[in-house]
C-alpha positions in Angstrom: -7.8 28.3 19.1 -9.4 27.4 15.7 -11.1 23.9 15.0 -8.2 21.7 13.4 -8.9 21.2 9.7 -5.5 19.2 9.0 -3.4 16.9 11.0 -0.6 14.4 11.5 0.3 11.3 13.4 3.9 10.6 14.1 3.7 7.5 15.9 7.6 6.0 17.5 8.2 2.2 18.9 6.6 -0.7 18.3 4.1 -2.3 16.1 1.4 -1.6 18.5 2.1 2.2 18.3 1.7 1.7 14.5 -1.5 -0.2 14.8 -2.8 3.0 17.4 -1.5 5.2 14.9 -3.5 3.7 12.5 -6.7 4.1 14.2 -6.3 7.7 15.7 -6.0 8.7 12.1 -9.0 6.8 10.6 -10.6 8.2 14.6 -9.6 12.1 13.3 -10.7 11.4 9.4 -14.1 10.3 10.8 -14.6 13.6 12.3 -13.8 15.5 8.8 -9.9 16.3 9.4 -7.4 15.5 6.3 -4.1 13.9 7.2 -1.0 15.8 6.0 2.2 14.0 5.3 5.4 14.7 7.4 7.3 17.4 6.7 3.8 20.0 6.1 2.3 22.1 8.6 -0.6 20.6 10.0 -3.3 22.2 12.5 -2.7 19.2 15.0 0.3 16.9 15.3 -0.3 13.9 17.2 3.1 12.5 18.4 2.4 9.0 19.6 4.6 7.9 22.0 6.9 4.8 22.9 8.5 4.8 26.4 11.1 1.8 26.1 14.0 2.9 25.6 15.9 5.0 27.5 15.5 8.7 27.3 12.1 8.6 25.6 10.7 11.1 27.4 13.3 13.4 26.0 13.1 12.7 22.9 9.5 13.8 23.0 10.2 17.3 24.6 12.7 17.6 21.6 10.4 16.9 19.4 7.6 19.3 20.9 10.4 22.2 20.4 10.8 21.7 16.9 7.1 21.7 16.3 7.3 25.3 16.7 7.6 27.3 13.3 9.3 30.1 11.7 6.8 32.8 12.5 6.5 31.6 15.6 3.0 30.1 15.7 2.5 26.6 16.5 0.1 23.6 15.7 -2.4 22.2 18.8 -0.3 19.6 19.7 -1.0 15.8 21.6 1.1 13.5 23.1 -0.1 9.9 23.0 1.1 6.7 23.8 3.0 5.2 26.5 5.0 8.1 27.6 1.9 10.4 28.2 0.8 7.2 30.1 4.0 7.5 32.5 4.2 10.9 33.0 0.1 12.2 32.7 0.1 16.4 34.0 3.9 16.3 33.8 4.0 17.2 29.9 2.2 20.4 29.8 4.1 21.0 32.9 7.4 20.6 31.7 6.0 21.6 27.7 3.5 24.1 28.2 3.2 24.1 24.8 1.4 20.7 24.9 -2.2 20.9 24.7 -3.8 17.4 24.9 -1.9 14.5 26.9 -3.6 11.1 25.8 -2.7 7.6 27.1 -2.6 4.3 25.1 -6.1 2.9 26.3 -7.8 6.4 25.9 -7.1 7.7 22.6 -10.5 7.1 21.4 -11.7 10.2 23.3 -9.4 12.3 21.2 -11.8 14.3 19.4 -13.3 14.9 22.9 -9.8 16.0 24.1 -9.6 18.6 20.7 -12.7 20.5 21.6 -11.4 20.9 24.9 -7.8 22.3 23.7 -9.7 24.4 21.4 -11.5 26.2 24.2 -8.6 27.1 26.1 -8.5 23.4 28.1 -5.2 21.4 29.0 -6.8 18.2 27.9 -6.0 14.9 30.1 -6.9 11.5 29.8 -5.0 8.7 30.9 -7.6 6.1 32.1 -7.8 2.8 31.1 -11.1 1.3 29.7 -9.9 -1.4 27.6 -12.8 -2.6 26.1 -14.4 1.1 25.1 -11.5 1.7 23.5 -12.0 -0.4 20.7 -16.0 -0.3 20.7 -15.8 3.4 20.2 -13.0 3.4 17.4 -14.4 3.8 13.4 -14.5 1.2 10.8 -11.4 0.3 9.7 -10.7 2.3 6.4 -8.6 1.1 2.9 -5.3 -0.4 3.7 -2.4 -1.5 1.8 -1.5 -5.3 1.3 -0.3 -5.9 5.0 -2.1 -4.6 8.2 -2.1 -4.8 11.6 -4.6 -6.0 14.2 -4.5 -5.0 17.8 -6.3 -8.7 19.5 -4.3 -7.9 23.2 -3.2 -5.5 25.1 -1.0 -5.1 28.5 1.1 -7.3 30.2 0.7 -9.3 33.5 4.7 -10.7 33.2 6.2 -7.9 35.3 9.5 -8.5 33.8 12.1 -6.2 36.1 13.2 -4.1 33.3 10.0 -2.9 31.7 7.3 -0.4 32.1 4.9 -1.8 30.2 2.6 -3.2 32.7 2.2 0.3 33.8 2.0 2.1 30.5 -0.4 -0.8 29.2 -2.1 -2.2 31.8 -3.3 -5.6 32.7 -3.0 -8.4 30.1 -6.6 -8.3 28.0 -7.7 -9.9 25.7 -10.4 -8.6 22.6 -13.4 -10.6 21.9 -13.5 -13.0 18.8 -16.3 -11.2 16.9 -14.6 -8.4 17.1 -11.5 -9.6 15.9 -12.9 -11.0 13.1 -15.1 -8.2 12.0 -11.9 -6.2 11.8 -10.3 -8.8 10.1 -12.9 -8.8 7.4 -12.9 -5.2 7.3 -9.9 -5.2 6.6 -9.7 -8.1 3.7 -12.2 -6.1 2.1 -10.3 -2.9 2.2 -7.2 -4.5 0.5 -5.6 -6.5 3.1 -4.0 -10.2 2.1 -1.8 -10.6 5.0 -2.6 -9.8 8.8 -0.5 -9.3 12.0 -2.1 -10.1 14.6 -0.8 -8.0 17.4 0.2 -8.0 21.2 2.2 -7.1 24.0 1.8 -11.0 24.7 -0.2 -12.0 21.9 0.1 -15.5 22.2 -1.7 -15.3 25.6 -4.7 -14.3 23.9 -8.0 -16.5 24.5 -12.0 -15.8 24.0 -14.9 -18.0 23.2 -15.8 -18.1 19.7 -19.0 -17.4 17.9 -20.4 -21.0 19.8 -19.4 -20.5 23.4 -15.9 -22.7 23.1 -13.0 -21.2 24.7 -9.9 -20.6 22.0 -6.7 -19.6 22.9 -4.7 -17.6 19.6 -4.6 -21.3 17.6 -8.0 -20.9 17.1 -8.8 -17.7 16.1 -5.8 -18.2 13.5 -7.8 -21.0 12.4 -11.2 -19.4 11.6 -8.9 -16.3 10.1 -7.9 -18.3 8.0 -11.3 -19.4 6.6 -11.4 -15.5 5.2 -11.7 -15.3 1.6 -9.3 -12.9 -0.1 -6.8 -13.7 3.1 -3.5 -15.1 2.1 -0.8 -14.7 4.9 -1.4 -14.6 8.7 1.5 -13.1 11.3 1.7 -12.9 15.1 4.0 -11.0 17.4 5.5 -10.4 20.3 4.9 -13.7 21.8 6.6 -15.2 25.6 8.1 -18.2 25.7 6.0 -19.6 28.5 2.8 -18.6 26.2 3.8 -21.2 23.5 1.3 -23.9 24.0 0.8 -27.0 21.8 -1.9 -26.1 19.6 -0.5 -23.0 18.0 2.8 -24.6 17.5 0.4 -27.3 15.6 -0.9 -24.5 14.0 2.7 -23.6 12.5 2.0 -27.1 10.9 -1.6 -27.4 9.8 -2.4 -23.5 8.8 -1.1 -22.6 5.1 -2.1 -19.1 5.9 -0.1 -19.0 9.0 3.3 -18.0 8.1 6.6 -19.9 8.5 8.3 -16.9 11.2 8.0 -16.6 14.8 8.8 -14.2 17.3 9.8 -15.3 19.9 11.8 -12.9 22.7 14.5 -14.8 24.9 16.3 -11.5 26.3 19.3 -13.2 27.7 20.8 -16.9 27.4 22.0 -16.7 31.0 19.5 -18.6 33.3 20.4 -16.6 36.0 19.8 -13.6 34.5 16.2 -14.8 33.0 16.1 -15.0 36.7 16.9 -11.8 37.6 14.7 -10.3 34.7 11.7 -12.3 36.1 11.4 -13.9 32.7 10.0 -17.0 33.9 11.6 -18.8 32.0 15.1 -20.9 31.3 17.8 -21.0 28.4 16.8 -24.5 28.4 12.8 -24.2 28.5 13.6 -20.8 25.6 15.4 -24.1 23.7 13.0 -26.6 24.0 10.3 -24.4 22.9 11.9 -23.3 19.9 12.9 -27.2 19.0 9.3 -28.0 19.2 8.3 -25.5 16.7 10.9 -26.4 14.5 9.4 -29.9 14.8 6.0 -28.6 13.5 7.6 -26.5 11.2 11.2 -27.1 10.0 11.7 -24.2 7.8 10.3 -21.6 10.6 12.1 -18.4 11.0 13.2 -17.6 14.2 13.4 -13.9 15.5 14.0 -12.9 19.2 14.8 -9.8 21.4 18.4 -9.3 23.6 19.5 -6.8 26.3 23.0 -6.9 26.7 24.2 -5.6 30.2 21.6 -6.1 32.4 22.8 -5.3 36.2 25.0 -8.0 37.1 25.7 -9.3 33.7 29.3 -11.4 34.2 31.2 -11.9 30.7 30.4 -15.5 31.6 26.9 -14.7 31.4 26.9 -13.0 28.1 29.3 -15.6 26.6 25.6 -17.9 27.4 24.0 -15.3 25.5 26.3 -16.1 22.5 25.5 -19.8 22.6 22.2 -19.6 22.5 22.3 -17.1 19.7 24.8 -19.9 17.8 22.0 -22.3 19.0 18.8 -21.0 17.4 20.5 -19.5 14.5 18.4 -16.8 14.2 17.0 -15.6 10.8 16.5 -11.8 12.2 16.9 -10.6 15.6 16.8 -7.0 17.6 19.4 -6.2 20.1 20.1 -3.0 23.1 21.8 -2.4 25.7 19.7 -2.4 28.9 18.5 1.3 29.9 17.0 1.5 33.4 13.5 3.0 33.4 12.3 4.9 36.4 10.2 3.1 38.8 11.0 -0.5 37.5 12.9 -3.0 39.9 15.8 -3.3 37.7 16.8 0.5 37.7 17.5 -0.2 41.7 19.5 -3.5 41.2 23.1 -3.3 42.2 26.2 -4.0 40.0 25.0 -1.6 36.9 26.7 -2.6 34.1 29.6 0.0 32.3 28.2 1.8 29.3 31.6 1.7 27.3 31.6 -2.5 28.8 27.5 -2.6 27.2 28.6 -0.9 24.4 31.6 -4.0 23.5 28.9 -6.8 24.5 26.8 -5.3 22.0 28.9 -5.4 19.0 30.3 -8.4 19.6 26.4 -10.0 19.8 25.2 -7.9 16.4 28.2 -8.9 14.5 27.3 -12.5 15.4 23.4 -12.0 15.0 24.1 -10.8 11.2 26.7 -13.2 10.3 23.4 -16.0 11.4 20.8 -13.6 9.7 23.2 -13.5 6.4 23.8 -17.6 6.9 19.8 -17.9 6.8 19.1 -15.7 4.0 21.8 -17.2 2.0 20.1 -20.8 2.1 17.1 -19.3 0.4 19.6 -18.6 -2.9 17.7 -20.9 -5.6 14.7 -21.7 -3.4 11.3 -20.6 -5.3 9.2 -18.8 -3.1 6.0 -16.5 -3.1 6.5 -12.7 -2.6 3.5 -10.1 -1.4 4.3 -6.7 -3.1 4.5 -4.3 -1.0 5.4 -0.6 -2.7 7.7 0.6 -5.4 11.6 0.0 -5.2 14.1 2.5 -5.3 15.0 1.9 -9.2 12.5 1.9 -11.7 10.6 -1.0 -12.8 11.7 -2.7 -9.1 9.3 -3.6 -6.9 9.8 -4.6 -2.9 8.0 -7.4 -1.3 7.7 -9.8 1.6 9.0 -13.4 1.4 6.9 -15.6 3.9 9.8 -15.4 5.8 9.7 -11.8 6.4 12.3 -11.0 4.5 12.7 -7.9 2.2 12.7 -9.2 -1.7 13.7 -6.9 -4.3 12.3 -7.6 -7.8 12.3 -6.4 -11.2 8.7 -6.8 -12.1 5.6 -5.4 -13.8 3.3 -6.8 -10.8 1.0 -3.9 -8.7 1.3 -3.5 -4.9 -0.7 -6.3 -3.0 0.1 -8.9 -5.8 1.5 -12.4 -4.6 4.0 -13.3 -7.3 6.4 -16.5 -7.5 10.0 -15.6 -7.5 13.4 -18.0 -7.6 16.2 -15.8 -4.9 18.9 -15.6 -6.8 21.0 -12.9 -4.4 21.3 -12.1 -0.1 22.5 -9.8 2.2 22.1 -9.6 5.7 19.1 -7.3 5.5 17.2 -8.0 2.1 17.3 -10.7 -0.6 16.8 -10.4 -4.4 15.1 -12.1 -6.7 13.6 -12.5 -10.3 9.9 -13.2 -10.9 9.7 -17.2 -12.3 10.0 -16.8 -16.3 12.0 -13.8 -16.5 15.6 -13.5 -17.5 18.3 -14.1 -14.2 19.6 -11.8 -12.2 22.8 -9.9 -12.5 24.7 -11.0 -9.3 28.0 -8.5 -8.5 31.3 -10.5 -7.5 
């Protein structure tokens, strides 16, 4: 097989298999390949991997078929992530086409893995050495105005419906000069606004640069202190991780934006229970009216699984109160899928799909009548917008309201400005706005 000269990363899931994306393409462009966009014919495709939802795994041997082409050649082709995690030397069993299998916490030994495929090899590597991992990654390359930092990894929760402890690994945490220098790398290459990211990134904690030990407060405070950095973001954070001084933070940091995920799952205590969610509808509650406390305007954004196994209608009716509760600006919702090998894929009382499938339309019709009732209260507020990229009509631009939200604007501003902007318009999904000293909006009926 001939050396790849070209190559493409299709990374699925969350923003973690963004941020690993990221790096396995800056990895391969340090070694002299050229990225192709989707839709060309590259040497290598990468496809990175998320192993949530139900029926990942197929999706993946779907998506191996298709790489094939017309004249019947194909690309080398990897399979990263968390799903080459779970099933290792059953891929290029099942895929023979499959030349390289790559787990989450090994992908910086891809170019290893690539010489090995290119002699003939079926390439495996699903160890887990955190810390080389990032040690033996590039310098982070040009970015656009918002990035992604990976400062933790795994998860020690063991929460009965998810495989991430075993895809991941064990919660770890990266070391503050490392975080930093990333940080800065990343200013310097464009950056104003950083995500800091992890499975349970609020759990993160290191010593700083004078031997004190910091939990995630205090390396959002001496991120802050970066010139050129304007916005700060966190995600996924647990409920139980919340301690005092980051919600303090959501007080004292101007950097640190007004938006917080923060995962509840069910409103049913017993079935935070039976999820091993450690914690309560009323803990998830008084959490969330602390940081509201700190920080009145916060956005609020959480997780649900409707149906878990033995899921009463009583039980999802407290799932709608606590949604009417927190009011939540933006929220992500599914019906439970049992993955192999977790505790909840043995429980008893499984949950009807068509009974799942009601529960879940009932909860996203009330989640975006909430997320329409909170972009709505920003019509007339003046607010600061980070450009992002180009609209869909000319002259219109898309950006990032510190609430997260998606702002369209008519405006001569370049991607990675920070412009002030009066909302003026809302949907569910998106808001617009003008830029302060142009002429209103036109608002349909």
């Amino acid at each position: 097989m001939d050396n790849p000269r070209t190559f493409h990363v299709k990374s699925f899931g969350c923003q973690m298999n963004v941020y690993d994306g990221e790096r396995m393409t800056e990895l391969l462009q340090a070694q002299g390949m050229t990225a192709t966009p989707e839709g060309v014919d590259a040497d290598l495709v990468v496809l990175n991997t998320c192993h949530i939802r139900e029926r990942a795994s197929e999706k993946v041997y779907s998506d191996i078929g298709r790489l094939r082409r017309d004249d019947g050649s194909r690309p080398m082709i990897a399979v990263a992530g968390c799903v080459a995690q779970a099933e290792g030397a059953e891929i290029p069993r099942r895929a023979p086409a499959v030349d390289i299998v790559v787990g989450p916490q090994a992908y910086h030994r891809l170019p290893e893995l690539v010489a090995k495929a290119r002699g003939g090899e079926k390439a495996l590597d699903t160890d887990m050495p955190f810390q080389s991992k990032f040690g033996a990654l590039p310098a982070r390359r040009r970015q656009g105005p918002s990035a992604f930092l990976t400062v933790q990894e795994g998860c020690d929760k063991f929460c009965t419906y998810c495989v991430v402890p075993y895809t991941r690994g064990a919660e770890v945490s990266r070391g503050w000069a490392a975080i930093v220098d990333e940080a800065k790398a990343l200013v310097d290459g464009g950056a104003r606004e950083i995500t800091l990211l992890g499975q349970n990134v609020n759990a993160w904690e290191g010593e700083d640069g004078v031997g004190r030990r910091q939990g995630l407060d205090g390396l959002i405070r001496a991120l802050d202190a970066l010139p050129g950095l304007e916005r700060i973001r966190y995600t996924t954070s647990h409920p139980n991780d919340m301690r005092e001084g980051l919600i303090r933070a959501h007080a004292e940091v101007e950097t640190l934006m007004p938006y917080l995920h923060l995962p509840v799952q069910s409103g049913s205590s017993r079935i935070l229970k039976a999820m091993n969610r450690s914690h309560t509808a009323e803990s998830y509650l008084e959490v969330i009216a602390r940081v509201r406390a700190a920080r009145p305007d916060i956005a609020i954004s959480g997780d649900f699984i409707v149906g878990f196994p033995g899921e009463t209608e009583a039980d999802f009716e407290d799932t709608l109160k606590i949604v009417a509760a927190v009011n939540y600006a933006q929220a992500y919702s599914f019906k439970y899928s049992p993955r192999p090998g977790t505790p909840a894929a043995a429980m008893e009382d499984q949950v009807p799909a068509e009974m799942m499938d009601e529960r879940l339309q009932r909860l996203q019709a009330l989640l975006s009548e909430k997320s329409l009732a909170f972009n709505r209260a920003t019509i007339g507020k003046r607010t600061k917008v980070l450009i992002e990229r180009q609209g869909r009509r000319p002259g219109q631009m898309l950006g990032k309201s510190p609430w997260l939200q998606s702002v369209h604007v008519e405006t001569e501003a370049k991607i990675g400005d920070v412009i002030d902007v009066m909302i003026e318009a809302a949907l569910p999904n998106s808001l617009a706005g003008r830029m302060l000293g142009s002429a209103p909006i036109a608002v349909a009926a």
